[in-house]
N, CA and C atoms as an extended XYZ file, in Angstrom:
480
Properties=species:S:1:pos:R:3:atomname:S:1:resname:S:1:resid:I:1 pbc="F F F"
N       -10.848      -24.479        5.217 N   UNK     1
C       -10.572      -23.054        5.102 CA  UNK     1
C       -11.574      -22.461        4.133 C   UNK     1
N       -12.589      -21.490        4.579 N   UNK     2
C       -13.327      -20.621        3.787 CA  UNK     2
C       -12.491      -19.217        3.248 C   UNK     2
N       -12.618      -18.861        2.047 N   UNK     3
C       -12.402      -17.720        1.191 CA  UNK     3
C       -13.155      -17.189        0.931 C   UNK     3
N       -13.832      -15.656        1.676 N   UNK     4
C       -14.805      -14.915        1.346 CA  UNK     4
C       -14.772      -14.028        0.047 C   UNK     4
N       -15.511      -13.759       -0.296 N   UNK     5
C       -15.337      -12.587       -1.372 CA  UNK     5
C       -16.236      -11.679       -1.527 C   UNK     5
N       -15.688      -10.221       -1.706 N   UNK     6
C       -16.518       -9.237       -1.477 CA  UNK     6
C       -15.777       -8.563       -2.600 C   UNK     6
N       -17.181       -7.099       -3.150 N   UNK     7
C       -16.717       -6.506       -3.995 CA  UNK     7
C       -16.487       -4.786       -3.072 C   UNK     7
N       -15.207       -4.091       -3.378 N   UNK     8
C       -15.316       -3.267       -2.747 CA  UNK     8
C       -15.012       -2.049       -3.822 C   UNK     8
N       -15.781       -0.711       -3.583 N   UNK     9
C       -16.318        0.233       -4.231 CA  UNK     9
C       -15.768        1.579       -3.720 C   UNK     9
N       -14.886        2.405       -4.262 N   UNK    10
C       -14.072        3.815       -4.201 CA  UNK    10
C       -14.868        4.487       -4.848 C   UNK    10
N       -15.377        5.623       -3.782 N   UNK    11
C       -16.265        6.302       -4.752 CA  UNK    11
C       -15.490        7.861       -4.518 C   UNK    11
N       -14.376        8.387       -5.358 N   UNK    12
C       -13.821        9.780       -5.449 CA  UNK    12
C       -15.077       10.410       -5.539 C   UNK    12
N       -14.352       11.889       -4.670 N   UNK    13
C       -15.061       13.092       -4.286 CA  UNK    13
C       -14.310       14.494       -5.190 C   UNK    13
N       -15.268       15.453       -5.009 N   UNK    14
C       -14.375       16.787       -5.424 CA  UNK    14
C       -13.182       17.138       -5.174 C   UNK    14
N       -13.062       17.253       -3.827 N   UNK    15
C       -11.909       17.157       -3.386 CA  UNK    15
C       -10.467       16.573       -3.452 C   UNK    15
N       -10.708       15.585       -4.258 N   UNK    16
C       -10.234       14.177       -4.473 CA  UNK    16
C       -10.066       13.255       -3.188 C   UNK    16
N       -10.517       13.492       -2.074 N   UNK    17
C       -10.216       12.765       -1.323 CA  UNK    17
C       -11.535       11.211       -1.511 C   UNK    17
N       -11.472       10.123       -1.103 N   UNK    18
C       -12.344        9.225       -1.325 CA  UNK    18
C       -13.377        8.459       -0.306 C   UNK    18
N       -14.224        7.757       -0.106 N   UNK    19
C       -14.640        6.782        0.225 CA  UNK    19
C       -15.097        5.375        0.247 C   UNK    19
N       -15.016        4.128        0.522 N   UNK    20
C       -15.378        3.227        0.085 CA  UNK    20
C       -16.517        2.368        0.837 C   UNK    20
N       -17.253        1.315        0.472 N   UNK    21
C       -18.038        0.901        0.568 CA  UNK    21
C       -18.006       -0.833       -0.221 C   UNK    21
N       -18.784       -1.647        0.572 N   UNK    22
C       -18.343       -2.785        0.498 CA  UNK    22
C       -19.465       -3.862        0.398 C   UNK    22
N       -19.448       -4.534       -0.397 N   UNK    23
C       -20.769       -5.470       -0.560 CA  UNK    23
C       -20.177       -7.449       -0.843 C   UNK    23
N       -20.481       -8.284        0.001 N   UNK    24
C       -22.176       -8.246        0.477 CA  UNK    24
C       -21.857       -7.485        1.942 C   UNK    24
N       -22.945       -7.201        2.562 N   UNK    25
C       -22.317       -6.502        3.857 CA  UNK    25
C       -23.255       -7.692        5.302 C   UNK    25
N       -22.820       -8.967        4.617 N   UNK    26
C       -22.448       -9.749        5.998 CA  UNK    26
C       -21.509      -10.950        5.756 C   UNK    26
N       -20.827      -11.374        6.564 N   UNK    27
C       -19.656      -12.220        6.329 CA  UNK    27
C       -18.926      -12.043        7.618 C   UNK    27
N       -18.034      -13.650        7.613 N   UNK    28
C       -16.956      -13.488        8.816 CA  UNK    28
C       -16.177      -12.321        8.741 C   UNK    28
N       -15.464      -11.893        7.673 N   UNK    29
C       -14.839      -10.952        7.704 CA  UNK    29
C       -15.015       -9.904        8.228 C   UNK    29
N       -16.057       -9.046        7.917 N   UNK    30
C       -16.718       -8.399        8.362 CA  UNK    30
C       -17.853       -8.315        9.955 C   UNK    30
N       -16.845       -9.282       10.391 N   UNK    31
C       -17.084       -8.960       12.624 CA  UNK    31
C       -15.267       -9.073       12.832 C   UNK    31
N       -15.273       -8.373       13.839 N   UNK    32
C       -14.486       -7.981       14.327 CA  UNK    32
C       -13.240       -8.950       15.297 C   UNK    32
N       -14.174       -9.808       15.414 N   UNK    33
C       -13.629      -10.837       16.687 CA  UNK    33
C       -12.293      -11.478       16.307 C   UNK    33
N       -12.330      -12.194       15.203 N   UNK    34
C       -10.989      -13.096       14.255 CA  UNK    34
C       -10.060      -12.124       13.798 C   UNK    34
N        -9.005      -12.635       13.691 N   UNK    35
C        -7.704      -12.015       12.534 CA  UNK    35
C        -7.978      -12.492       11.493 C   UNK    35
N        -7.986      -11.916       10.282 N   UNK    36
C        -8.029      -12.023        8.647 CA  UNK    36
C        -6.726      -11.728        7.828 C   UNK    36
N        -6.779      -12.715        6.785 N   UNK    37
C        -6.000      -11.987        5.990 CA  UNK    37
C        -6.545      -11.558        4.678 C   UNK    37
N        -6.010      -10.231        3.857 N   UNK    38
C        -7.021       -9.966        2.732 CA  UNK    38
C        -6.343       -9.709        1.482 C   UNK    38
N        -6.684      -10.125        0.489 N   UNK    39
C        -6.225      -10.096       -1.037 CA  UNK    39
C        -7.100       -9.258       -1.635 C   UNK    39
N        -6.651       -7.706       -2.140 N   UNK    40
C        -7.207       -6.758       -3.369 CA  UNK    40
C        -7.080       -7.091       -4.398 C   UNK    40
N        -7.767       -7.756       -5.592 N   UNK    41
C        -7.211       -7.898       -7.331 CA  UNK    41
C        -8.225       -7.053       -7.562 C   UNK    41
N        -8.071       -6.611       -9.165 N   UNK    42
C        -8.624       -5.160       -9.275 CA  UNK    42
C        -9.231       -6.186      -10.601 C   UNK    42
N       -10.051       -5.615      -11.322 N   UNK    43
C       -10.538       -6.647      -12.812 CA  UNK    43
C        -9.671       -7.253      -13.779 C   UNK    43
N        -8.612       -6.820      -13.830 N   UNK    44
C        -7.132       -6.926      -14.376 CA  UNK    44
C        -7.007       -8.970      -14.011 C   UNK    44
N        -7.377       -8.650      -12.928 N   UNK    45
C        -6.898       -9.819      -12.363 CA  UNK    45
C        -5.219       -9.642      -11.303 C   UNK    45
N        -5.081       -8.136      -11.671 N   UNK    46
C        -3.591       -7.581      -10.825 CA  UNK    46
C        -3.961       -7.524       -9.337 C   UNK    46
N        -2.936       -8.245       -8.608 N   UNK    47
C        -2.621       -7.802       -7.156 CA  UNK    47
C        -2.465       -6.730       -6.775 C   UNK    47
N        -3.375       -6.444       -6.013 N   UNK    48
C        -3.012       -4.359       -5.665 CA  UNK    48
C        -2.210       -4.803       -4.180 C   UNK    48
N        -2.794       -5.736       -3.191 N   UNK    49
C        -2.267       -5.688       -1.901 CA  UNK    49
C        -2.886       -7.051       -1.215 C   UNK    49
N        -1.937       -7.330       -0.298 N   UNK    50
C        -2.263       -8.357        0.831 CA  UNK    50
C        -1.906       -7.997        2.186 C   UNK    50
N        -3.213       -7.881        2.926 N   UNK    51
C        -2.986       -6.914        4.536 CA  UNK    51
C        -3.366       -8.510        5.291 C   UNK    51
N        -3.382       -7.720        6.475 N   UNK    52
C        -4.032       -8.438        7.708 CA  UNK    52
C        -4.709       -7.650        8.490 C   UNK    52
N        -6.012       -8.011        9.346 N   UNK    53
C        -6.387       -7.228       10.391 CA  UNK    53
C        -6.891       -7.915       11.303 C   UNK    53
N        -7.082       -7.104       12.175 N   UNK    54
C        -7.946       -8.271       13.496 CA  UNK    54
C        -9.205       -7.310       13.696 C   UNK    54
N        -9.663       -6.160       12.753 N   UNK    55
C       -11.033       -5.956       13.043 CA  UNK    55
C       -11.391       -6.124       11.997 C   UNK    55
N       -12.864       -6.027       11.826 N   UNK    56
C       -13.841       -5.682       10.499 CA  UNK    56
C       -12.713       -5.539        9.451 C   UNK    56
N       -12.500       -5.810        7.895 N   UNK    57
C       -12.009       -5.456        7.191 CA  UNK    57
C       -13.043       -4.137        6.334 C   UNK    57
N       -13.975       -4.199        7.030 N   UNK    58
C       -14.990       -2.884        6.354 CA  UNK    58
C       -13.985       -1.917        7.368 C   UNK    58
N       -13.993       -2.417        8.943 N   UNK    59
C       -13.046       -1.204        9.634 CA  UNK    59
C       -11.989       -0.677        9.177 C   UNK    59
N       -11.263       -1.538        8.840 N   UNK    60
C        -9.973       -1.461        8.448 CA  UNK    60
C        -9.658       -0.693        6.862 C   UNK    60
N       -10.442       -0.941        6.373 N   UNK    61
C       -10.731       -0.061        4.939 CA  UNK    61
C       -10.803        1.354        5.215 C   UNK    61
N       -11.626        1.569        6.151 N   UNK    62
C       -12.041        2.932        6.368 CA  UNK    62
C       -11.112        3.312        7.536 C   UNK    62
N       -10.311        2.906        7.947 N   UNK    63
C        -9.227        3.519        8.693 CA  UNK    63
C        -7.981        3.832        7.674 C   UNK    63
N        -7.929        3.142        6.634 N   UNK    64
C        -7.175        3.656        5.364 CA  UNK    64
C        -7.792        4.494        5.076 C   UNK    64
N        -8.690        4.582        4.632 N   UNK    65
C        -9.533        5.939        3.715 CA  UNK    65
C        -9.289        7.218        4.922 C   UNK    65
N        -9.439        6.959        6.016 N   UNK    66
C        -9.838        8.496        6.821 CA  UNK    66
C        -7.774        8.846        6.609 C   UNK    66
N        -6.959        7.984        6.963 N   UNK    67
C        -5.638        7.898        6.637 CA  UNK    67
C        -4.998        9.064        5.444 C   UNK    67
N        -5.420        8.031        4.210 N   UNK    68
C        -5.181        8.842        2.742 CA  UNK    68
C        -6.052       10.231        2.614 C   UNK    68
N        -7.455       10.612        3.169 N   UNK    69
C        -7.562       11.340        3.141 CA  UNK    69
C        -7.568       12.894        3.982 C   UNK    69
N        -6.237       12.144        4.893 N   UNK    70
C        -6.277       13.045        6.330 CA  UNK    70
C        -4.739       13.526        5.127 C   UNK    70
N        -3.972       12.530        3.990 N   UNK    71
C        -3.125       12.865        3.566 CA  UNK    71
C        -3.134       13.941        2.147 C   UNK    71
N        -4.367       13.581        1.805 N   UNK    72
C        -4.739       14.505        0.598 CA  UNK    72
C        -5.220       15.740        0.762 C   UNK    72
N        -5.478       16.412        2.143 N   UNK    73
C        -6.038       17.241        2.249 CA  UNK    73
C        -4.787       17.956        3.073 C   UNK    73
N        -4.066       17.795        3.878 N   UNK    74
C        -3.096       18.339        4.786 CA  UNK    74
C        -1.827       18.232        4.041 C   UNK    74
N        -1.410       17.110        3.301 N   UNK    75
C        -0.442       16.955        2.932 CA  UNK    75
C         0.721       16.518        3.697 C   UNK    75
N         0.528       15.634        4.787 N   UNK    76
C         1.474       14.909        5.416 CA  UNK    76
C         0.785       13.744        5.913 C   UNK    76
N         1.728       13.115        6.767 N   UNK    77
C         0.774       11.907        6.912 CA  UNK    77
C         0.374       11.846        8.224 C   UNK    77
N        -0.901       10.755        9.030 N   UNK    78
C        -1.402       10.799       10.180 CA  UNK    78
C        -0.177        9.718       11.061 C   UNK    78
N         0.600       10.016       12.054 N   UNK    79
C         1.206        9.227       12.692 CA  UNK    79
C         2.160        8.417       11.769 C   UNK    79
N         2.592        8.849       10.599 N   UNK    80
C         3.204        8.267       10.053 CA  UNK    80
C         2.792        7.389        8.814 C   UNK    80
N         1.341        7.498        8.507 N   UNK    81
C         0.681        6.389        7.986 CA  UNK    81
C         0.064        7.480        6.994 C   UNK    81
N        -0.017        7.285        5.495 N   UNK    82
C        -0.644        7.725        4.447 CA  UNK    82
C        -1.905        7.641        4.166 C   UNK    82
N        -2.336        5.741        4.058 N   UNK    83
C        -3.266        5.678        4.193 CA  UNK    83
C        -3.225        4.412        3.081 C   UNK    83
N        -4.166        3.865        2.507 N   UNK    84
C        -3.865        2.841        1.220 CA  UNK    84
C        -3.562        3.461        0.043 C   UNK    84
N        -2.312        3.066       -1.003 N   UNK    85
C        -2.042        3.987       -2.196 CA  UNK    85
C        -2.576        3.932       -3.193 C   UNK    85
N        -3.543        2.306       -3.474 N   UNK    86
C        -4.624        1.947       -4.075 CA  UNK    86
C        -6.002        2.719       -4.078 C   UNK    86
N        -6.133        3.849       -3.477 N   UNK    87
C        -7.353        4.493       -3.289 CA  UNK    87
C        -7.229        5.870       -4.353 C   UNK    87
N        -5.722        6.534       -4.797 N   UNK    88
C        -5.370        7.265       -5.558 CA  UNK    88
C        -5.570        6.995       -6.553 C   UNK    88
N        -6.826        7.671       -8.035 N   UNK    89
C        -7.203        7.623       -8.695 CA  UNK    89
C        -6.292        7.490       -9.525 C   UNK    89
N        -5.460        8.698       -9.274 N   UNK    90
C        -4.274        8.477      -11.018 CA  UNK    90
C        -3.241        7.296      -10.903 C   UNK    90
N        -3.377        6.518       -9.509 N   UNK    91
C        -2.218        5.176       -9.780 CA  UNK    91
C        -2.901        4.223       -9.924 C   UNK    91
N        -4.382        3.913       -9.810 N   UNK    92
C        -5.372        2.964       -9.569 CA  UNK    92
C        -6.499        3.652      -10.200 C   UNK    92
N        -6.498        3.307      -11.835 N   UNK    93
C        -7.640        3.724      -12.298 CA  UNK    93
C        -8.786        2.692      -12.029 C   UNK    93
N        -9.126        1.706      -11.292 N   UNK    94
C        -9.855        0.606      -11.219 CA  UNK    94
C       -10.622        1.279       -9.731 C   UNK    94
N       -12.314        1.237      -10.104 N   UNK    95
C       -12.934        1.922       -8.619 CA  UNK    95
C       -13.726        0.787       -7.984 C   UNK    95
N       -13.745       -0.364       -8.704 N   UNK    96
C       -14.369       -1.412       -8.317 CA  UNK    96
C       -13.066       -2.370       -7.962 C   UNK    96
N       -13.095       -2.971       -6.907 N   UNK    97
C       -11.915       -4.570       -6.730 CA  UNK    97
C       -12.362       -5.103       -6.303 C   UNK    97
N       -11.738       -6.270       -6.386 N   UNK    98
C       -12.272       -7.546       -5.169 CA  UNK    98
C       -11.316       -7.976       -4.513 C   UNK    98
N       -12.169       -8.148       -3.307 N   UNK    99
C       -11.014       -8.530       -1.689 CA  UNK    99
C       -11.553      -10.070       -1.553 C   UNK    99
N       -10.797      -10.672       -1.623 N   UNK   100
C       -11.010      -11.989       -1.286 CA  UNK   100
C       -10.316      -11.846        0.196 C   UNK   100
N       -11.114      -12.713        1.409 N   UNK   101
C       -10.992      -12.695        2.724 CA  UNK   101
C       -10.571      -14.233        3.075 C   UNK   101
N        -9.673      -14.603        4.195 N   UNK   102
C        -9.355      -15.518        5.035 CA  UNK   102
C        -9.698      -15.178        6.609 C   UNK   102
N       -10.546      -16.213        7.081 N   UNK   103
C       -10.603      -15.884        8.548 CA  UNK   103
C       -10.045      -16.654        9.256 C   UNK   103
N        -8.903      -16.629        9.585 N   UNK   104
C        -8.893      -17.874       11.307 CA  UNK   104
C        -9.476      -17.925       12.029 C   UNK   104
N        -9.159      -19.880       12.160 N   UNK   105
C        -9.827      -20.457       13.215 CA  UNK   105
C        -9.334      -19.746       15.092 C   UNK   105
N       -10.122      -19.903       15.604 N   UNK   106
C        -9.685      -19.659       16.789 CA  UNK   106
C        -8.328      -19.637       17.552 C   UNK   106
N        -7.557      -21.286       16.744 N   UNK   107
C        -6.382      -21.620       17.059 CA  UNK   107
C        -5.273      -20.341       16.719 C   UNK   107
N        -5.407      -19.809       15.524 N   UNK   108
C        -4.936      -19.289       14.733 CA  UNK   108
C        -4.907      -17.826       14.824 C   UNK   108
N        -6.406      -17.403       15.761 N   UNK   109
C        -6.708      -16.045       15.676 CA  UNK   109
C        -5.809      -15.330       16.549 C   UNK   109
N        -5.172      -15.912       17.741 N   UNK   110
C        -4.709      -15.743       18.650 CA  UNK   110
C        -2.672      -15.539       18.581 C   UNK   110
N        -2.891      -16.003       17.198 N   UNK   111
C        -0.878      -15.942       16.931 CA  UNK   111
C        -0.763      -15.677       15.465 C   UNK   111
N        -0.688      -13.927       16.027 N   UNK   112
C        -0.291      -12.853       15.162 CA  UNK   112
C         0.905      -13.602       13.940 C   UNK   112
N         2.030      -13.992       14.588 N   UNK   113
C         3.204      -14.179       13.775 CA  UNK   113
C         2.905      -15.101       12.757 C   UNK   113
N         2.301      -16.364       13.230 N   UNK   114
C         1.248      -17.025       11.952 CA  UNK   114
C         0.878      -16.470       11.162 C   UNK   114
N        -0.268      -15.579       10.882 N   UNK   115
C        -0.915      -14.926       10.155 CA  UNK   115
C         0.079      -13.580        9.355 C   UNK   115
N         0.862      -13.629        9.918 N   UNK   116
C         2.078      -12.594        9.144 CA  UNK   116
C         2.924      -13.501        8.253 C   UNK   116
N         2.792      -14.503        8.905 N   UNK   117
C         4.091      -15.153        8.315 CA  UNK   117
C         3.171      -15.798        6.747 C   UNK   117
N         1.879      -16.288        7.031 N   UNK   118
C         1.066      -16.904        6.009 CA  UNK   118
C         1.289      -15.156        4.790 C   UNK   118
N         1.174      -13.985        5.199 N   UNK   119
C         0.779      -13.081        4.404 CA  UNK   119
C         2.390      -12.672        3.698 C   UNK   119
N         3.408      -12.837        4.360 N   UNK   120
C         4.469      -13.308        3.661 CA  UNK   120
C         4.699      -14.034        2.735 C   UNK   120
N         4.310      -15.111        3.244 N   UNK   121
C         4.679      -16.553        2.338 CA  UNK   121
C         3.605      -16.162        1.257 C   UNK   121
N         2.175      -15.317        1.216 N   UNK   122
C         1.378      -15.019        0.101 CA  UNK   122
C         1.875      -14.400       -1.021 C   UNK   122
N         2.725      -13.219       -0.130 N   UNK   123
C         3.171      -12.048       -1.276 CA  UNK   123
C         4.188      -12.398       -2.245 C   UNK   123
N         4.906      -13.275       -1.189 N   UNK   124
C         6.303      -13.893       -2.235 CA  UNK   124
C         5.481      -14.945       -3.471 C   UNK   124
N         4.533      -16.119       -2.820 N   UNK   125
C         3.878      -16.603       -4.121 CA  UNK   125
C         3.632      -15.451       -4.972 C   UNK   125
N         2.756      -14.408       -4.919 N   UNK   126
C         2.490      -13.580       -5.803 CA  UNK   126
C         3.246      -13.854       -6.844 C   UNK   126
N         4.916      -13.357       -6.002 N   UNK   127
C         5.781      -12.724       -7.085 CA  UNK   127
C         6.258      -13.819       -7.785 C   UNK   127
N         6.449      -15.178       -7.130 N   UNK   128
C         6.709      -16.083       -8.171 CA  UNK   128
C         5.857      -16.851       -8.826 C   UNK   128
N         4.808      -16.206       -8.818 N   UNK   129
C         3.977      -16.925       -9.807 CA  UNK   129
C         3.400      -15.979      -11.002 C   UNK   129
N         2.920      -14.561      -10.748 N   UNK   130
C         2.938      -13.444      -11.480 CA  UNK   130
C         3.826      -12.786      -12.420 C   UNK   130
N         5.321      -12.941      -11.307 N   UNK   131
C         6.190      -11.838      -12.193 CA  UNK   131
C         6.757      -10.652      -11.283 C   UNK   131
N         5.521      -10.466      -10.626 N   UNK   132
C         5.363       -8.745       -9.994 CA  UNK   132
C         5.023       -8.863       -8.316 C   UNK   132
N         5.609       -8.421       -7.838 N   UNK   133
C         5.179       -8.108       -6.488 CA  UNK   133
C         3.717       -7.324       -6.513 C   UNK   133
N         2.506       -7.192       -5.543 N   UNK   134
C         1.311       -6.650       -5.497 CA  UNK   134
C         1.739       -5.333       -5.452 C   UNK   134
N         0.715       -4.714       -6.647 N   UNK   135
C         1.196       -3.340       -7.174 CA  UNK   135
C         1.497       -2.530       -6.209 C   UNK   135
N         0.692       -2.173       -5.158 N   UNK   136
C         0.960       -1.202       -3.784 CA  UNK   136
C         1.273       -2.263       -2.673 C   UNK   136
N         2.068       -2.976       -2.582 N   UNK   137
C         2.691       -3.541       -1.529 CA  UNK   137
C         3.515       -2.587       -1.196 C   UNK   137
N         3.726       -2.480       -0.082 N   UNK   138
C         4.714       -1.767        0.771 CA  UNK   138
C         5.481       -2.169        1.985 C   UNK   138
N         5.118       -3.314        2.428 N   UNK   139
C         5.819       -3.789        3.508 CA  UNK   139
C         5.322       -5.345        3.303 C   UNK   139
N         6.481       -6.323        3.927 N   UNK   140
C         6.196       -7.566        4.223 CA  UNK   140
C         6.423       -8.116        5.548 C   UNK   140
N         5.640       -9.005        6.021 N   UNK   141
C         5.928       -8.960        7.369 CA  UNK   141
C         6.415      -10.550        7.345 C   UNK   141
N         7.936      -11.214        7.452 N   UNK   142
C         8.829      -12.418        7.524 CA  UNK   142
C         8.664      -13.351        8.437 C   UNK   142
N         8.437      -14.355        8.694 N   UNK   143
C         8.276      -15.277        9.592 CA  UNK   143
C         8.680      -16.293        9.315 C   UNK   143
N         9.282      -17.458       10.010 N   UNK   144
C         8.571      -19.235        9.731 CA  UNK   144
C         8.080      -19.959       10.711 C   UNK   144
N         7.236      -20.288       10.054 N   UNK   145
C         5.756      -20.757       10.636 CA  UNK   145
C         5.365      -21.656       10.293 C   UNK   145
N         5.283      -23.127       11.197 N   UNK   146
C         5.244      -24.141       10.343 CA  UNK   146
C         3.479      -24.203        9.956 C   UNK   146
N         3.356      -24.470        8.742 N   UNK   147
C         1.946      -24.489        8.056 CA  UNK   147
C         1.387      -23.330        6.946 C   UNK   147
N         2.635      -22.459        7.196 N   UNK   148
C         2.224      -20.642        6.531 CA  UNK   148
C         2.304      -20.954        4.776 C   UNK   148
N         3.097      -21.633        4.555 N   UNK   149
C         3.355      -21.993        3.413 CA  UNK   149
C         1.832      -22.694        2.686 C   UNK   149
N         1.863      -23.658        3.476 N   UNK   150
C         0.524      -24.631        2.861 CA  UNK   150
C        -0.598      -23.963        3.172 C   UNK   150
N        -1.111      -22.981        3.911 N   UNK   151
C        -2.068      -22.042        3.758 CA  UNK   151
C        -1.881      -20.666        2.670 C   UNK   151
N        -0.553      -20.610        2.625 N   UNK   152
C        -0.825      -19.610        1.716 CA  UNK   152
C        -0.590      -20.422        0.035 C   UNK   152
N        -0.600      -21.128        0.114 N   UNK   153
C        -0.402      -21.956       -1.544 CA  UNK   153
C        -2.163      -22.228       -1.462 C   UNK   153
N        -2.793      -22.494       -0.683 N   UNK   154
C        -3.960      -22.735       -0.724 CA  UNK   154
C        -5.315      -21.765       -1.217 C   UNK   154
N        -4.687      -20.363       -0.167 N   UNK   155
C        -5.348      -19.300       -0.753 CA  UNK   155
C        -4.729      -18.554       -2.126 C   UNK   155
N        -3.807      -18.896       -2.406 N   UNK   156
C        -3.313      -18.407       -3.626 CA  UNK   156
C        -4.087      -19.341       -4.748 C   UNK   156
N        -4.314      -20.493       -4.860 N   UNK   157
C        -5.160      -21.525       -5.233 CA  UNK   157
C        -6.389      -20.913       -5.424 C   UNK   157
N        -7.083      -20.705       -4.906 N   UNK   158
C        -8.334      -19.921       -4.857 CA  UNK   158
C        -9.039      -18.795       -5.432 C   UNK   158
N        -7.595      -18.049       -5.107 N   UNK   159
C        -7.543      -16.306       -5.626 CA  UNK   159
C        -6.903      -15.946       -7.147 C   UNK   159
N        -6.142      -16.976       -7.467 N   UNK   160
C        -5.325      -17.089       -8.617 CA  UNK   160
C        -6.383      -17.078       -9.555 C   UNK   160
């Protein structure tokens, strides 16, 4: 199992609405093809969030950002969706984080509930090993899955 790591960069506007940007800008993570799972710690060393996606996590960033800032400017949300709450300056004074990335293997890329269930079994380590649930967590997605556990003790290993 490879653990990518990238540094990713919020750069607030006048408006306050934001953008981000992401370096290095090549990596598995960053193609589209695999499901990922992704860990935000901010310099703190604090958990902001643990997602999943099955595109680009550069995509997926910026489908939050157009999100939060379809919410900062209108004042409701797009389809129901805000956007990431980590991108709001006054709850997240940190403009630099790091996303540490997981890509599945092929086997893996293909069964969603796996990869939910591993990002489960992540968030709960969080909390019992931290203290704190990831600061802007907002949803967990429950499963059992045999192996979710020992992949996510692994990447917690890593990221810790």
């Amino acid at each position: 199992m490879e653990i990518e790591k990238y540094s990713l960069t919020i750069t607030d506007k006048d408006d306050s609405t934001t953008s981000v940007s992401i370096m290095p800008k090549e990596g598995l993570a960053l193609q589209k093809e695999r499901r990922k799972l992704y860990v935000i710690t901010n310099e703190k060393k604090e958990f902001l969030y643990v997602g999943e996606a099955s595109t680009s996590i550069l995509k997926r960033f910026q489908r939050g950002t157009v999100a939060y800032n379809h919410f900062v400017r209108n004042g409701n949300a797009r389809n129901g969706y805000k956007g990431y709450k980590w991108l709001n300056n006054k709850e997240n004074l940190f403009r630099t984080l790091t996303v540490f990335a997981l890509v599945f293997d092929e086997e893996k890329n293909e069964n969603r509930k796996f990869v939910e269930a591993v990002e489960g079994e992540l968030v709960y380590l969080i909390r019992e090993k931290s203290g704190k649930w990831p600061l802007f967590q907002n949803e967990i997605h429950f499963s059992n899955c045999d192996g979710a556990l020992e992949v996510a003790l692994e990447v917690l290993e890593n990221v810790f």
